[in-house]
Wavefront OBJ file of the C-alpha trace (Angstrom):
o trace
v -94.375 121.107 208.886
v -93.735 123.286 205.683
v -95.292 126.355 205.861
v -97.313 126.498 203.202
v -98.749 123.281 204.052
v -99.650 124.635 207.234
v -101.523 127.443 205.391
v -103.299 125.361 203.331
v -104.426 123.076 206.116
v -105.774 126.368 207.939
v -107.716 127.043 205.175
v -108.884 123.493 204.688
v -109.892 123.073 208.297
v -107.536 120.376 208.513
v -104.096 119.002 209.777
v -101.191 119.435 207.966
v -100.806 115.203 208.457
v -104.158 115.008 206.652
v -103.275 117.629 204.308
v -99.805 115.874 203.065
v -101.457 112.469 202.834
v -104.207 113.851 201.149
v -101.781 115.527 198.605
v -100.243 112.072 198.200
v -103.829 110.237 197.864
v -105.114 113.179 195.100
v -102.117 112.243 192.514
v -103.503 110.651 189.116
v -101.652 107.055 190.165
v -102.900 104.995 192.788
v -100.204 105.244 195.544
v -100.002 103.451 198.206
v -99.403 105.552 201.784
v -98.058 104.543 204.672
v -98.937 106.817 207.799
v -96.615 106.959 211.006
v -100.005 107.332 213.611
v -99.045 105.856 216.670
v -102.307 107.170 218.724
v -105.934 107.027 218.396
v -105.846 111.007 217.614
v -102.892 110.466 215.117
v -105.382 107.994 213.051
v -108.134 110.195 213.501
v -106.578 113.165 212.228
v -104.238 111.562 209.213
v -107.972 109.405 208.184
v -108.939 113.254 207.693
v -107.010 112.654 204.713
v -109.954 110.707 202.968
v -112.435 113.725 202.835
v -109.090 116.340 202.048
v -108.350 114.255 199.095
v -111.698 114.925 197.314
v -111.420 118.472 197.695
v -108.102 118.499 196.368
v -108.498 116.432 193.314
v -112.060 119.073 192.459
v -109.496 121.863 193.515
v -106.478 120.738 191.121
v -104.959 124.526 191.380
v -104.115 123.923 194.861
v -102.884 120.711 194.868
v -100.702 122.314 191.856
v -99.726 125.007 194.356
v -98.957 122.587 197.518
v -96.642 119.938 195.632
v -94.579 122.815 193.994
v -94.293 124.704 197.064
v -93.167 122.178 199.193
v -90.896 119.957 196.975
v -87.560 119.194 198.489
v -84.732 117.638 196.605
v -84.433 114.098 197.677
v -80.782 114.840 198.408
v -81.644 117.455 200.744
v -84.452 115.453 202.559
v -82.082 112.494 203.094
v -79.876 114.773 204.995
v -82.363 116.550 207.135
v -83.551 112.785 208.375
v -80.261 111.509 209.124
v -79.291 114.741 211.145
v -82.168 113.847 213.595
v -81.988 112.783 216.695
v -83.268 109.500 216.475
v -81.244 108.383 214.157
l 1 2 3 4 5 6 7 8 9 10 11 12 13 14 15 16 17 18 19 20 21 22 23 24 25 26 27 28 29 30 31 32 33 34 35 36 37 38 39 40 41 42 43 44 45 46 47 48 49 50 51 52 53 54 55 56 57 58 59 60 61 62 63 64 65 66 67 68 69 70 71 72 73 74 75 76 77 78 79 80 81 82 83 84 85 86 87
């Protein structure tokens, strides 16, 4: 995970998996997530997101500070995922 998403997640008390789909939930459109859980701990933690979201959207600075810190160029990103492993 970015690090500044881990930071924030620290300070949040939360996952970084919450934390990212709670940045995604706390835009001003109404997006639709997908999450990749797989176990009941994964779902736990990434339905974290729910209670993240609110805090983000009454904490708008933050959620200002996350989504520029941890853009990535969609050109980049598409690289990094077909380097891995499993692909």
């Amino acid at each position: 995970a970015h690090p500044a998403l881990v930071e924030h997640a620290k300070e949040l008390g939360c996952g970084p998996d919450a934390l990212a789909l709670a940045c995604v939930l706390a835009q001003p459109f109404e997006p639709h997530v997908l999450m990749g859980a797989v176990t009941p701990e994964q779902v736990a933690s990434n339905l974290g997101a729910i209670d993240v979201c609110e805090r983000l959207k009454a904490e708008p600075e933050r959620l200002a500070t996350l989504m520029a810190a941890t853009r990535q160029e969609s050109g980049a990103y598409w690289k990094d995922r077909a380097a891995l492993s499993w692909n």
